[in-house]
N, C-alpha and C positions, 0 to 999 in steps of 0.2 A: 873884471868882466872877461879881458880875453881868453885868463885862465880858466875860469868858468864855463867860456866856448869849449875850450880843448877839452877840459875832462865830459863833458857830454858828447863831444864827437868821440871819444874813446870808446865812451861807455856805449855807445851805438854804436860804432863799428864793432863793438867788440860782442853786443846781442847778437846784431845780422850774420857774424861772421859765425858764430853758435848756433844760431838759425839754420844758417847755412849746411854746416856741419852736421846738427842733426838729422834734416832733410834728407839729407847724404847719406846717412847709416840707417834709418827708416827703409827709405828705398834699396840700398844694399840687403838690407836683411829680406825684404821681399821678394828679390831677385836670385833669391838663393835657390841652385837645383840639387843640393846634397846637403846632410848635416852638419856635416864637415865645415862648408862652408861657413854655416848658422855659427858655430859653434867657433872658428877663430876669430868672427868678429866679436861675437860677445869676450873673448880672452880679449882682446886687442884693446878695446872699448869697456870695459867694466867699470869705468868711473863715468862715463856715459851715458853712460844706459837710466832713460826715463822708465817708467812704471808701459807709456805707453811701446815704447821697444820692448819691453819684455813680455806685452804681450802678445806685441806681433812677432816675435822670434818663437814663441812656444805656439803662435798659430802655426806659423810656418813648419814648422818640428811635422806636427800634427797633419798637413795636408801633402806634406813630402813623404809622408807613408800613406795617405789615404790613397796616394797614385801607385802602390806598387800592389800587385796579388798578393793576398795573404801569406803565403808563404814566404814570399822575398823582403818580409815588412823586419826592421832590426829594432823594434820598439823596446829591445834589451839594451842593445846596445848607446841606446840614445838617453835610457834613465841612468846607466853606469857610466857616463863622461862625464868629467868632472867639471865644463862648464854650461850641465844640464843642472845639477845640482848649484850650481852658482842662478842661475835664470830661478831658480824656485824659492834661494833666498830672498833673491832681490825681491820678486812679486809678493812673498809673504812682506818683506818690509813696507814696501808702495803699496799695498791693496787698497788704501785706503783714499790715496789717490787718482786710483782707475774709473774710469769711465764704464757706467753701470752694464753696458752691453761686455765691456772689454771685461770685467769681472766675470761673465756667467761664458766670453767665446773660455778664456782663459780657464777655469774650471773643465769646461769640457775638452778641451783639449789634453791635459794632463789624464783626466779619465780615458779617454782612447789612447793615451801612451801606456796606458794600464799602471801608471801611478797607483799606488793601495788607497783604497776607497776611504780612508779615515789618516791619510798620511797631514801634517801640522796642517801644509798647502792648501791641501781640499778641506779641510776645518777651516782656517782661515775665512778662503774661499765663499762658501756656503754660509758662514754668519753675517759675512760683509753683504753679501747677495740678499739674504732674507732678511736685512735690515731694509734694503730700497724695494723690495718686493714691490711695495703699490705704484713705483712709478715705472718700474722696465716694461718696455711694449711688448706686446704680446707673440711674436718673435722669440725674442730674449725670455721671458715666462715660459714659452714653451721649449726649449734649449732646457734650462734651468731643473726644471720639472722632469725633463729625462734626465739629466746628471741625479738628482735626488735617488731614482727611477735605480738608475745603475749603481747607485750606491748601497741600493736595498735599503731606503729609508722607506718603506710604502706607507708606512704608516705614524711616521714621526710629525710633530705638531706644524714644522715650515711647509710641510705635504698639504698637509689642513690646510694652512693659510694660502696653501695657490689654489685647493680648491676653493674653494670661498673666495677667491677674486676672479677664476673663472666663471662660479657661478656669478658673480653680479657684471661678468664682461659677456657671457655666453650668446648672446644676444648680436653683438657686433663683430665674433671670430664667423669671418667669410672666406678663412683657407682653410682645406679640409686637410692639410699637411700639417698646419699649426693645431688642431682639433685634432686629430688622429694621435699624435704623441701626448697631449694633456690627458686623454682620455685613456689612454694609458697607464701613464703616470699616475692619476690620481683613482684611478679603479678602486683601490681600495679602503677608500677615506670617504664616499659617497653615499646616500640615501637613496633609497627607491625614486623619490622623487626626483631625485638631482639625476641621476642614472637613464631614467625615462627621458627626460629633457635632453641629455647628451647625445641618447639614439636620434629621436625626433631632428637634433640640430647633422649628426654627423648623416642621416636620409636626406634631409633638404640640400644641403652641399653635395652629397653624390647624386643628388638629380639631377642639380644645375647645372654643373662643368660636365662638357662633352669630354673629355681626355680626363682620365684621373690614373696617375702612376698606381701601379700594382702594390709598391708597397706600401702605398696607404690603404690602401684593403688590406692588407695583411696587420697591420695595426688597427682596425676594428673586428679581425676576427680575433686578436690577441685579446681584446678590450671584452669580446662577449665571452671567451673562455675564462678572463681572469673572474668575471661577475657571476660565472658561469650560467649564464643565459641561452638557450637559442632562439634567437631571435628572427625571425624568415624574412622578414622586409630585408634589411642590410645583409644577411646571407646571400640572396638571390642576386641583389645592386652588387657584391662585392665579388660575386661569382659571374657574374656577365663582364665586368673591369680584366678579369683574371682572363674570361676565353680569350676578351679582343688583344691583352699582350701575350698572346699565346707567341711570337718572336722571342720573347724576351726572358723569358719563363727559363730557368735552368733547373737541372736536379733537385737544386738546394731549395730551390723557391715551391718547387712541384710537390717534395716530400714534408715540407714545411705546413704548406696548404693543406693536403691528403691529411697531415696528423692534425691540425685543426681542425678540421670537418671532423674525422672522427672521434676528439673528444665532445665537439659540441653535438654529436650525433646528427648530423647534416650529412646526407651526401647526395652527387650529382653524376648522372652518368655522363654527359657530356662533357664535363672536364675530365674524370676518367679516360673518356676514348679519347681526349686530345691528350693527357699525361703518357698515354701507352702509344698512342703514334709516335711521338716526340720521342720517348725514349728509345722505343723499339729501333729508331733507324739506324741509333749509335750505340748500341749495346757492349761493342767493345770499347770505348772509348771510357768508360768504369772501370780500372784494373788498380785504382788505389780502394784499401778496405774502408774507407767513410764513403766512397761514393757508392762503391760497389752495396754495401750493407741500405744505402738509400734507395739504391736501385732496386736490391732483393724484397723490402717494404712497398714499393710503390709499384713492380712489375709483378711480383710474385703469386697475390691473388687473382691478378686476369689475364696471367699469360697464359695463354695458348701451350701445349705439348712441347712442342720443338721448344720454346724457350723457355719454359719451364726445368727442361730437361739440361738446358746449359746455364740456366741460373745454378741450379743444383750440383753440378761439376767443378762450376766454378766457386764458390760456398765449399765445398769440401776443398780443396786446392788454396783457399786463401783463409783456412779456417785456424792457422798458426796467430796468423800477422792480427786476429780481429780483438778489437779492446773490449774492456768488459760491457761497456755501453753497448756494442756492435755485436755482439754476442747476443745480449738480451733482444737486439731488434729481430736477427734470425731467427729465433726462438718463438719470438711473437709471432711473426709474419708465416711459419711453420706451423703453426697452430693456426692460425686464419686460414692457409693452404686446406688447413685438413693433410699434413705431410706426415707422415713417418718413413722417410727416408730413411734406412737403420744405418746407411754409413755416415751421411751427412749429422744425424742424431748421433752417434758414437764419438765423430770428432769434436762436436761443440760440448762435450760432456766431460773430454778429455783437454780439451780446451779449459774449460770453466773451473777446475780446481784448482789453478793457479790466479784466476778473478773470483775467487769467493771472497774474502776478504776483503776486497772493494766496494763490494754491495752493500746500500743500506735499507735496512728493516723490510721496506715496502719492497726494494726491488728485490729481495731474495723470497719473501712471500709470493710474488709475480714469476718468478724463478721457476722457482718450485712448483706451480701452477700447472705453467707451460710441460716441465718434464714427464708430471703425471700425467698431462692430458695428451702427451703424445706418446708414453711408454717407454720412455728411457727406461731400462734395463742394467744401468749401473748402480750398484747398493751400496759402494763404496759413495760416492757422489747424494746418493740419498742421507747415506750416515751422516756425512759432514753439513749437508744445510737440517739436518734433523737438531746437530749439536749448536750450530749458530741460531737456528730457532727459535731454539731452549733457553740460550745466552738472552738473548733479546727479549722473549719473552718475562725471567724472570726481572729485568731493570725497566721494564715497560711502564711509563706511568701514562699511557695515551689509552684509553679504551679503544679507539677505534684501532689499532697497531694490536693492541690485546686481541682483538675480536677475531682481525686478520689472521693473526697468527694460528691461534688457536682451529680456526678455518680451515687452514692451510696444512696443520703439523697431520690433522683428518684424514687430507687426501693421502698421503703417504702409506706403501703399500709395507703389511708388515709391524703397524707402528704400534708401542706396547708404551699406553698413556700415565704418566709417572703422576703422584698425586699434585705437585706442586703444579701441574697444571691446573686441574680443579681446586684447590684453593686459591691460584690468581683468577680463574674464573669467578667465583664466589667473589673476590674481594673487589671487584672491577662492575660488578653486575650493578646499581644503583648506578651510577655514571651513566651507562649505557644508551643510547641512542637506540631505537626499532630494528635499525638495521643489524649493528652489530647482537645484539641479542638473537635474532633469527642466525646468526653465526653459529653463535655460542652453540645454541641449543643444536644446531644440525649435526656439530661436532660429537658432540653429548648422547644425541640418540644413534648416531653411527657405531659409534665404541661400544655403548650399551647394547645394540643390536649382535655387534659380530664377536662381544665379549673380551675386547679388549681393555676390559678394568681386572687388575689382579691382586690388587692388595686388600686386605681383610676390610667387610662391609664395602666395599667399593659399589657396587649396586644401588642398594640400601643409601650410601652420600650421591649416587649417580639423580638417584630419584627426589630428593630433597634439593639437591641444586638445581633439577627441572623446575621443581615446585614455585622454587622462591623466584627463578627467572621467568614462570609465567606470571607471577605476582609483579615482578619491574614491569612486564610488559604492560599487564594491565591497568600502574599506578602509572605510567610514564602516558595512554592515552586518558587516564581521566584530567590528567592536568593537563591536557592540551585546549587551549583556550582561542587558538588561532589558527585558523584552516589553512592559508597558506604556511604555516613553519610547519603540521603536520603533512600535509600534501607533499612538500617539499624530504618532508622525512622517509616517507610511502616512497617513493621513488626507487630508490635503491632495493627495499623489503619483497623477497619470496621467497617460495619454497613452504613445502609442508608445517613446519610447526606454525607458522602464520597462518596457514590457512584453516588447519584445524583450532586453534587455540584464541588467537586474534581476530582473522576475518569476521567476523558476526560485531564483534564491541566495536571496531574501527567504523565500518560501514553506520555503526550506532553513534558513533562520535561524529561522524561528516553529518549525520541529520539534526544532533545537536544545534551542530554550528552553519545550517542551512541557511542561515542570512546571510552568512559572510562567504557566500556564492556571486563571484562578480565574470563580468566577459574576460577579466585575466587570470581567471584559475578554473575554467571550467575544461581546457585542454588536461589540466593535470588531473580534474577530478576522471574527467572520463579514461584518461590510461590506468588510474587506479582502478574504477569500475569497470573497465574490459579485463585488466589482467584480473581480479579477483572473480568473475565472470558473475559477478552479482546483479541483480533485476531489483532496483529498489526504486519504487514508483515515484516515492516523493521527489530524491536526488534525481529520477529523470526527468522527472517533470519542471524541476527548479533549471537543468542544463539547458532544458528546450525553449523556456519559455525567457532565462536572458543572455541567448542566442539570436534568439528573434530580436528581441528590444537593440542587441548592439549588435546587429549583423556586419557595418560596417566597420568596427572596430576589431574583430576579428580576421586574423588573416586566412584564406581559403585554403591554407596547408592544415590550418586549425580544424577549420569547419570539416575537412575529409574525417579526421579522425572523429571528432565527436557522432559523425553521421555511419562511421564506423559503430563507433556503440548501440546504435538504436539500431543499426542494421542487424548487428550481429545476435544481439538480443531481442530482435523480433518485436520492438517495445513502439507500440503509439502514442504518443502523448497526447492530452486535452486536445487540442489543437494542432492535430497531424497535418494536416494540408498544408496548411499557414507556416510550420516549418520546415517542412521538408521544400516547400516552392520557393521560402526565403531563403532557404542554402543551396538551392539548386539554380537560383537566380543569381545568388552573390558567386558562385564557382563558374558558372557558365558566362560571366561576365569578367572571371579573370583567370581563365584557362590556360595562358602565358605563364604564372607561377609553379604550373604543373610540366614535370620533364615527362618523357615519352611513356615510361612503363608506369610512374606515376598516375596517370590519366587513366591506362589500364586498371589499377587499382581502383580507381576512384567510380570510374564505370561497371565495375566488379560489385562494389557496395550499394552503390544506387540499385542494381537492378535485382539485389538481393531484395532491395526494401521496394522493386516492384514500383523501379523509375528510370526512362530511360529517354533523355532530353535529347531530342533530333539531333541539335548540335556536336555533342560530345561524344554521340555514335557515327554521327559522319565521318566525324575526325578523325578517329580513333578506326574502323575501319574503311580504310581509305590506302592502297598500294604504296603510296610511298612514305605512311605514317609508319605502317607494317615494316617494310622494310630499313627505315629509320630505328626501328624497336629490335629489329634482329642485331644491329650494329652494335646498340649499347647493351642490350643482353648480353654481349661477350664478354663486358667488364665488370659485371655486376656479382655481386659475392654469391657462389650457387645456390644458398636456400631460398637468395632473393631472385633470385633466375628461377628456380623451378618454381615457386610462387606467382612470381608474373604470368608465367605461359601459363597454367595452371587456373587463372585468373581469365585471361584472355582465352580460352577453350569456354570455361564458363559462362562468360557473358557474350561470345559467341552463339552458342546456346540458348541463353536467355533470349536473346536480340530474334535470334531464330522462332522461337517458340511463340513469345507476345509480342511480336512488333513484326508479323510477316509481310508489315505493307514499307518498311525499309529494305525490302530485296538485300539484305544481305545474305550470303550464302554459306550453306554450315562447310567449312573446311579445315575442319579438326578431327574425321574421320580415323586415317593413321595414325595423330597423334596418341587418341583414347586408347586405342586395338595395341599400342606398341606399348602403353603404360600397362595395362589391362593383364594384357599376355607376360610382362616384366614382373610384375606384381604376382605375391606369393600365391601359389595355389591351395596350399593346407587348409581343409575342412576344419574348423576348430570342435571342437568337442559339443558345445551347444547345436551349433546347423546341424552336424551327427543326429543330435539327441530329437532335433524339430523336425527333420527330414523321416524320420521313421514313424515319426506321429503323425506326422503327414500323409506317410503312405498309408496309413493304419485308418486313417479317414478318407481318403479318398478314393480306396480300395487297389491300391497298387503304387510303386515307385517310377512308372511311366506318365503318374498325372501328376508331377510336379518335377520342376527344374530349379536347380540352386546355382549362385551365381553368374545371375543372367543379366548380360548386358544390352541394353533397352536401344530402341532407337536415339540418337542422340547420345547415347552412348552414358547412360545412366547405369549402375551397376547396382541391382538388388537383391537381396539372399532369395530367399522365393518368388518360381510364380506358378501360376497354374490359371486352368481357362475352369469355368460354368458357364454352363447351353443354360438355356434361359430356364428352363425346369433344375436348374441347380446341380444337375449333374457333372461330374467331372469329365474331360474333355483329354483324349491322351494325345501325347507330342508322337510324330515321328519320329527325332530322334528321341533316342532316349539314354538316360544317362548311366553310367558305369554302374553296375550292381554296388551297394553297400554295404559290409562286411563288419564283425568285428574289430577288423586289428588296427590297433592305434597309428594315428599321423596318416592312415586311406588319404589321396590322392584322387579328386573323381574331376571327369569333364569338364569345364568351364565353358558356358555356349556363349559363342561371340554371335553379335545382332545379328542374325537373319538366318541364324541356324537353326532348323527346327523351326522355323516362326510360319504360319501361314494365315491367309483371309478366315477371320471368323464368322461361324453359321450367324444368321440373323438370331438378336437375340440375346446371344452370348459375350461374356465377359471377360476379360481380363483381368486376374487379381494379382497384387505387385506386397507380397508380405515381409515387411522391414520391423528387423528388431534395434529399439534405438537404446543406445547404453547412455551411461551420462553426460558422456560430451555433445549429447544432441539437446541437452537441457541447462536452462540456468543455473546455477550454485541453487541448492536446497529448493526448490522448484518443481514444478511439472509443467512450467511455459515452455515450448519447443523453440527452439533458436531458429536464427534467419535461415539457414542452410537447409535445415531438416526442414521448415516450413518451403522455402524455395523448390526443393526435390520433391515435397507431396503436390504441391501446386504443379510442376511440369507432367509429372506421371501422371495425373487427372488428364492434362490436356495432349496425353501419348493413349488418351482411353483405357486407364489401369483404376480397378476402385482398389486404395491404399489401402492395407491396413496396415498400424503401425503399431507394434505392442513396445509398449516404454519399457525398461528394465526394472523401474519401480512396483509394476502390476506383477510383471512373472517372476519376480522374484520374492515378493510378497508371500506369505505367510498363508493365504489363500490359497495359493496353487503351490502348495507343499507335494500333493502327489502328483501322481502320474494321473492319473483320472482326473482329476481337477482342470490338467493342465491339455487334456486331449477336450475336454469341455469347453476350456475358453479359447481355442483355436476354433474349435469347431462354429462356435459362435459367430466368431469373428468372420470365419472364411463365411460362411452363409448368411451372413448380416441380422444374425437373429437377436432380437432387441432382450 
């Protein structure tokens, strides 16, 4: 027995004393402020060392570089010591051992020392992990799920298995930091349904929490561009998170943000004007070429003159040092300018032949884009992406990469098209997508136009490969059986061969498939039905009527646009009240989702369709809305700038004209006289030709005036007065004699020139020739504008007449007599 005492007090002293001891080295390892350190005790200790020391020695590795800047970070030097390589043995051996969280810190850790994404370790790792899968907490899950994530497994079957235990946990994740990275992660492995569920949960969680870090917004704008969605709830929730850390916001985050919005086509002026604040005040403090190139992307389209003008000095000066990456973002960001800088364009051109070879497929088609559309002038630079092109083109087995190219080789000045392109064409066409087809063909009828086919028959196979690609087009929508994959297809598709060839069967296809019209695809139906500018009763009547059924369902970024179409289209539905006051009440009830110039628009299209809600005209002119709207007008890309003001003159006007018990008052006087007088003065050949039948009826060129700008500042090709016996009525002033010779230059009367009080009696007549952009596709319905402009001119006391381009052009008024007949008609209202 006594002997039996001593060997159990040995064998316990001799635990406690290991106890002890590892305690000791636990804690040392923890305590460690350099690698260095990390790294003699593992030498020192390597018979030691538990499963759970190695993992906290590789955590530690890992957060003794999370503390230094990127640049000071020695994550080279920490996988080439030789008892880092020891630490990975030992964890490959114990994995099996470790504790389920300590497997997934571990994994990730070696990932952020940029360990290779399939090294034994991380294989290991990740089997052993996706074995306990169903018990790690949701934490650890979400960890786990971005190592997968960074591994580039997006779509490997353990991806599966974490969505599918997301989905049956999704219910109980209440941190929108642990949700924000699964949603991530798993983007790619999810269902419509599963996908909706995720937004829905990661909305409820940005409502709740008053404080939500900025970079979890940034990982549900990653999450809607990888599904590629835009989705306006979580945009706007993730865009209000973004202004309040306007502190904290650096370059990286600013520039990060700006290229998400614009792939997911979002944008806001108010984080604009706070990105350009924020940069503007340290402008120099950018003099390395990643920041600087960030800088040049996010300042460049709303800087102001002066810094526009030292962005551009500087870009030339640091135009050696820039990577091919940082290259392509100048280039882009110079084409959004609208720049052709020819020094700045010369060095990045001279720059770029030593980054050719870097680029792949898409970015040298994107390349090349950019060059032509700013006029690079180098042929040597053209030759060489003409022959990587070529390269790429003939090993293509991607249609859409075909279609591109093919696109692309088009724009090229000069270019003399070798046949093997029309036979990868040919051989690629069946695959093809709508989109890339309308490629094809643009390419096809370019060359064919300017004769750039020269090998025998080349015409003659030009015109057969049209043939047969209008025949894909038209076999690829009969088999479309599902309006949202077509809708989604429509997206990308324009330009003329779709509109002559397509347009008519497509619109035939959407009526087809008119039941499978729901509240989440009526936003895409109506941007296909605006862009093809088609009036089809049934399709608007099916948009209007479930609109109304799910108003609430609908977000009122939604409802603008669709209200956009009935506007622009001048189109009433069944039940016109009923919708126009259910969307005017669901907008005017969330007027907050709307930014400044926004609401402008929105106020612009209502009052087109002859609706103009107290609320949203108070708002909207009101001095310090006005001058809030000048502020971010400074940021806003110029067509959308001249748009707005453009808009707001307009419904100025309107607001003026039918609502004069709002006392708002017209103050776009200068604006119109300065566009007006800016805007070209040439006679075109037609006014020429009407202006002398004019006078030919009226019995002189003193009884009618050509472009004349009305009160309100309306601009119409003729007018002329009739005294109540019909006779013609002559101006004081009067206008420059008519002549012969081509491109005449005559007067242009700004409002109240020449205008005086009319005899009792007498009339004003306002005669407008409307061409076909005043009308539907194939039509004779007048659009919302031309109907809006005959409506004010009635109530400016002008009787319209409006000859369509399809009457005078007609076959009927072939001659000259015919065509002095139906003026004559028209001016004296003779039935």
């Amino acid at each position: 027995m006594p002997a039996l005492r001593q060997a159990c007090l040995f064998t316990l002293r001799h635990y406690q004393a290991r106890t002890l001891s590892s305690d000791l080295l636990l804690s040392q390892i923890n305590s460690c402020t350099h690698e260095d350190e990390v790294f003699n005790l593992v030498g020192r200790n390597k018979a030691r060392l538990s499963e759970k020391h190695v993992g906290i020695a590789l955590n530690v590795l890992w957060q003794l570089q999370k503390k230094r800047p990127l640049l000071l970070r020695t994550s080279d030097y920490i996988r080439n010591h030789s008892q880092f390589l020891t630490l990975c043995i030992l964890a490959e051996n114990k994995v099996e051992h470790m504790e389920d969280e300590a497997i997934v810190d571990t994994l990730y850790s070696i990932l952020r020392l940029n360990v290779e994404d399939h090294s034994s370790l991380a294989e290991v790792l990740v089997t052993e992990a996706w074995k306990r899968l169903e018990r790690l907490s949701l934490p650890a899950l979400s960890k786990f799920a971005l190592c997968l994530y960074k591994q580039r497994r997006h779509c490997s079957p353990v991806t599966g298995k974490v969505a599918h235990i997301v989905d049956m946990k999704l219910d109980s994740i209440q941190d929108i930091r642990i949700l924000s990275v699964l949603m991530i992660s798993i983007s790619d492995v999810i269902s419509q349904r599963f996908r909706d569920r995720l937004l829905h949960k990661a909305g409820q969680l940005l409502e709740e929490k008053d404080e939500v870090h900025f970079n979890y917004a940034k990982r549900i704008l990653r999450f809607l561009q990888n599904v590629k969605l835009r989705y306006h709830p979580l945009l706007e929730k993730c865009n209000k998170i973004f202004l309040k850390s306007a502190s904290h916001l650096d370059i990286y985050s600013i520039s990060l943000i700006l290229g998400l919005y614009e792939q997911l086509g979002f944008d806001n002026a108010e984080f604009r004007l706070l990105a350009k604040q924020l940069l503007s005040e340290n402008i120099d403090v950018y003099y390395d070429p990643e920041t600087f190139a960030k800088l040049f992307f996010i300042l460049g389209p709303m800087a102001g003159s002066k810094v526009r003008e030292r962005l551009l000095v500087t870009a030339v000066h640091m135009a050696e040092e820039f990577s091919s990456h940082q290259v392509l973002v100048i280039l882009k960001t110079m084409q959004k300018m609208k720049c052709r800088n020819s020094h700045l364009l010369k060095k990045m051109a001279s720059v770029l032949h030593k980054h050719l070879d870097s680029y792949h497929v898409i970015q040298l088609v994107k390349l090349t884009q950019y060059l032509v559309v700013l006029r690079c002038h180098d042929l040597e630079l053209f030759a060489k992406l003409k022959m990587l092109l070529l390269g790429f083109l003939k090993s293509s087995v991607i249609p859409a990469d075909t279609a591109a190219i093919i696109r692309v080789l088009a724009m090229l000045p000069s270019f003399q098209v070798e046949e093997v392109i029309i036979n990868k064409a040919a051989a690629v066409l069946p695959q093809c997508k709508l989109h890339h087809l309308n490629c094809i063909a643009t390419a096809l009828v370019k060359w064919n136009h300017y004769d750039q086919l020269h090998w025998q028959n080349s015409s003659e196979l030009c015109v057969k490969l049209l043939q047969k690609l209008n025949d894909c087009g038209f076999q690829r929508l009969q088999k479309a059986n599902n309006l949202n994959l077509l809708l989604e297809e429509l997206t990308h598709v324009n330009g003329e061969w779709f509109e002559e060839v397509l347009s008519e069967e497509t619109v035939a296809m959407c009526q087809r498939l008119i039941d499978q019209i729901t509240w989440a695809n009526v936003l895409e139906l109506s941007f296909f039905l605006i862009k093809t500018n088609h009036r089809c009763p049934s399709l608007l009547d099916r948009i209007a009527s479930v609109t109304v059924e799910n108003i609430d369902k609908i977000h009122p970024f939604e409802i603008y646009f669709i209200l956009f179409l009935f506007s622009a289209l001048n189109y009433e539905p069944p039940a016109n009240e009923e919708f126009f006051e259910s969307c005017i009440q669901h907008l005017t009830s969330n007027l907050s989702c709307f930014g400044t110039h926004r609401l402008v628009l929105l106020g612009h299209v209502l009052a087109v369709a002859g609706y103009f809600p107290p609320v949203l005209m108070t708002r909207i002119f009101n001095v310090s809305f006005l001058s809030k709207l000048d502020a971010q007008l400074e940021v806003l890309p110029d067509i959308l700038k001249q748009r707005v003001r453009l808009c707001l003159m307009k419904l100025n006007r309107a607001v003026c004209l039918e609502c004069p018990e709002f006392h708002i008052p017209w103050f776009h006087e200068h604006y119109c006289q300065r566009v007006f007088c800016n805007s070209s003065s040439q006679i075109n050949p037609l006014r020429q030709h009407v202006h002398r039948m004019l006078t030919e009826i009226l019995g002189g060129s003193h009884y009618a005036r050509m472009s004349v700008l009305t009160p309100y500042c309306y601009e119409i090709d003729f007018e002329c007065v009739l005294d109540e016996n019909k006779k013609p009525l002559s101006y004081v002033a009067q206008n420059t004699p008519l002549d012969d010779v081509e491109g005449i230059h005559l007067t242009r009367d700004i409002k109240d020139k020449g205008r005086k009080a009319l005899p009792p009696g007498a009339q004003r007549i306002a005669l407008e020739f409307l061409d076909s952009k005043a009308f539907s596709k194939d039509s004779h319905h007048l659009k919302g504008e031309s109907a809006l402009k005959k409506r004010h001119l009635e109530m400016l006391g002008y009787r319209v007449v409006q000859i369509p381009h399809f009457e005078w052009n007609s076959m009927v008024l072939s001659t000259k007599g015919e065509q002095l007949e139906y003026l004559r008609r028209h001016l004296y209202g003779i039935q």
